[in-house]
N, C-alpha and C positions, 0 to 999 in steps of 0.2 A: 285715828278715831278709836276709842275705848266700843268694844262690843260686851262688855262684861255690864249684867243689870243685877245692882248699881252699879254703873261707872263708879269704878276705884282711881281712875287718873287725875293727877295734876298737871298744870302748868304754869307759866309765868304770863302774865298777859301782856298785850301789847295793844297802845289806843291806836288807833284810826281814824283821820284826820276828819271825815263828813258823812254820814249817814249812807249816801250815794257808791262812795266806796268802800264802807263797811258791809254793803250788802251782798256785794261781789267777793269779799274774804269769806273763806272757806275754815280757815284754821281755828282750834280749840285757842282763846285765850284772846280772842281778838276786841274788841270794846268799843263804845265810841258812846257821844253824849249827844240827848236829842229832847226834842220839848211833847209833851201828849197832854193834849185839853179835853178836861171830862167835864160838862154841866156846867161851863165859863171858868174853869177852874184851870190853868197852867199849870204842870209837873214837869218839875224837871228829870229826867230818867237816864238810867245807864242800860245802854243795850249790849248784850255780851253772848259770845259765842261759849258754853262751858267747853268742859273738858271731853263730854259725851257727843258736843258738836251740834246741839241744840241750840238752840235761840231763846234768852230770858231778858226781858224787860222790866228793871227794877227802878218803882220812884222812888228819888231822893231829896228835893225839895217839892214843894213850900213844907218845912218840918211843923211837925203841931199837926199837920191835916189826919185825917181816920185813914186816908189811901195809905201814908206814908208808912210804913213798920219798921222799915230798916233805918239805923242810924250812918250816916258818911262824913268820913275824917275832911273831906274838901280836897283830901289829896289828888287835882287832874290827872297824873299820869301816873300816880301808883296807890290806889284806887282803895281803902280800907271800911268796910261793910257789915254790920251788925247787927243782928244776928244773923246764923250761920243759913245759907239757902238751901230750903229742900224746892226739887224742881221733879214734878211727876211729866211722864211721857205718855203716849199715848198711842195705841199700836194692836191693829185689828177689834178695835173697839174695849180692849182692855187697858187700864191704865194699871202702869208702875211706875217704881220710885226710878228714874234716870238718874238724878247726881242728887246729891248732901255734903256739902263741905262749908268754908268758908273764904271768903274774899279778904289777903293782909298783906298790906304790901305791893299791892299790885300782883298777887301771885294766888289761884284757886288751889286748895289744899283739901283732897276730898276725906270725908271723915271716914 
């Protein structure tokens, strides 16, 4: 686990087969794919563990929607993500910036 704010670490990710056991993975890099309905609206989203060890939940279809901001190559197990993810933290009532990098490759490369 990176303790440095910002996390400077990268990794390589690795998917994980069902949500159920994605929740139980502890490690930086780990990912998995899952559906979140907002106002009858289906997204499709990538949930991923960064490199800081936090938890971010990115939609990536229906594309066109206003939720949607990230662009996705469709690549399932080596995952390419556009533009790059600022992810703020949250920590005795202060926020800061946790991780900024980007997703290529199937691999988090922090800026």
């Amino acid at each position: 686990m990176c303790y440095s704010r910002p996390c400077k670490c990268s990794c390589d990710m690795v998917m994980i087969s069902s949500k159920k056991e994605f929740i139980k993975e502890f490690s930086a890099g780990a990912f998995t794919y899952g559906v979140v309905e907002e106002n009858g609206v289906k997204y499709k989203t990538i949930w991923m563990k960064l490199p800081d060890n936090s938890l971010c939940v990115i939609p990536i279809e229906p594309t066109g929607s206003d939720k949607i901001n990230w662009s996705w190559d469709g690549n399932i197990a080596r995952p390419t993500l556009t533009p790059s993810i600022l992810h703020w933290g949250l920590e005795d009532g202060i926020q800061f910036k946790a991780w900024h990098g980007h997703i290529t490759e199937g691999r988090m490369e922090s800026e």
